[in-house]
N, C-alpha and C positions, 0 to 999 in steps of 0.2 A: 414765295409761297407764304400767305397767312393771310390773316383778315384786316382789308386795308379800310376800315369804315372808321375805327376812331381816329383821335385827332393825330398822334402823329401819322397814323396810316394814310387822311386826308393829305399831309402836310406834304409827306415824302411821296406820294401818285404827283401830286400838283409841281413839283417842283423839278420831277425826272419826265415829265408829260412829254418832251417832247427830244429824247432823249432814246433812239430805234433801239439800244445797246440793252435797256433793260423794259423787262415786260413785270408788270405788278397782276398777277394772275388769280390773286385772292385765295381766300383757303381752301385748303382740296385734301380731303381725306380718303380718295379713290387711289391704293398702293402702287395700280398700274399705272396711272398718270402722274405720282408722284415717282415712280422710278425712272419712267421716260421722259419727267422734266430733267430730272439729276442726271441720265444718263446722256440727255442731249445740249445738256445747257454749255456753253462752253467753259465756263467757272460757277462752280457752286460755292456759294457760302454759307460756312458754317458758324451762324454767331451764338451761340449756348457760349456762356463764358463761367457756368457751374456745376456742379457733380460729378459723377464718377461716367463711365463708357456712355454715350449719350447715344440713344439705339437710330436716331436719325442720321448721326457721323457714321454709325454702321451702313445704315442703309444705302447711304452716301456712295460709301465704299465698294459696296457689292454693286452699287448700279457705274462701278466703273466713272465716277465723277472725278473732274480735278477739283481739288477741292482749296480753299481758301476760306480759316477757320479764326477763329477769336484767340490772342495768343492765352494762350494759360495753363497751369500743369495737366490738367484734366484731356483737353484736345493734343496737347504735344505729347502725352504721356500713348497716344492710342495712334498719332500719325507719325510722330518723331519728324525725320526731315522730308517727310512725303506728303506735304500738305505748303502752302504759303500760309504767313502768320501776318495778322493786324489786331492794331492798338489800337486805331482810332477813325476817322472817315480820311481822311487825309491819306493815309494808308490803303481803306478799300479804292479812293481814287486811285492813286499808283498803279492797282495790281490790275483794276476795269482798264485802265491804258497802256499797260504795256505787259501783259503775263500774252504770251507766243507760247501755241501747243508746238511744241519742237521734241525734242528726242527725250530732253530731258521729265520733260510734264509726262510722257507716254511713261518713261518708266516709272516715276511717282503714282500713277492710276496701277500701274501694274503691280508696284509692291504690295501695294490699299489691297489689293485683290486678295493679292497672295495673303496677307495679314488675314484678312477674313476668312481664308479657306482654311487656316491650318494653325491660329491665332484666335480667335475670337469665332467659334461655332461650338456648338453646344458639349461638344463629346468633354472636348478641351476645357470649357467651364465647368463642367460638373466632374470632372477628374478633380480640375485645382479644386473645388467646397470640397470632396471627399475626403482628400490630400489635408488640407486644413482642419477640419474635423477631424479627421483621426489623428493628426499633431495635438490641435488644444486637449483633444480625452487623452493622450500618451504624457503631456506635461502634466496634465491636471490629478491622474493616478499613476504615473512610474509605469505605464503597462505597455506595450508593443503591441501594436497591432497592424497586418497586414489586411492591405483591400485586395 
């Protein structure tokens, strides 16, 4: 998914052209067709290799994708060992050739899930800022205070 018109976008259409394994679909900001790509692709990948929860990894997650992500603290900090990790294209080769949905990949999608339902949805996020706000005001004046 994204916009394949400039030049690497040109470069890399042109060079996987004839290649059934992957499809360059161009960019698509319709959530349902972007959940039913992730949910039906047989590997997704996640290349964001900066910031903090990256809400596309989320979404990833909730549509049930196996997921294959950019390594670095960011992505491994929100997949841990429930995602496959690459450095470099050499790397995404490997895992386009030989990553098998088998028992193990099932429960990887399943964690992701779990992680999302009960890890990363709303209630849980604004407990933890509550949580944290009333620490920094408790350091910052000596005061106690319950949420």
């Amino acid at each position: 998914m994204g916009d394949t018109s400039n030049r690497f976008g040109k470069f890399i259409t042109h060079r996987f052209k004839n290649d059934d394994r992957i499809q360059f679909k161009g960019a698509n900001f319709d959530n349902s067709v972007v959940r039913a790509l992730q949910n039906n692709s047989y590997l997704y990948f996640h290349g964001h290799s900066v910031g903090g929860t990256n809400p596309s990894l989320l979404e990833a997650m909730a549509s049930e994708a196996l997921i294959a992500a950019h390594n670095n603290p960011f992505n491994k900090s929100v997949l841990n060992s429930d995602a496959f990790y690459f450095d470099n294209a050499n790397e995404v080769r490997h895992l386009v050739e030989n990553v098998q949905r088998k028992d193990t990949e099932r429960e990887m999608v399943k964690n992701n899930l779990h992680k999302i339902q009960y890890q990363f949805n709303w209630e849980v996020v604004i407990n933890d800022y509550e949580d944290f706000i009333l620490e920094c005001y408790q350091q910052q004046h000596g005061k106690v205070i319950k949420a």
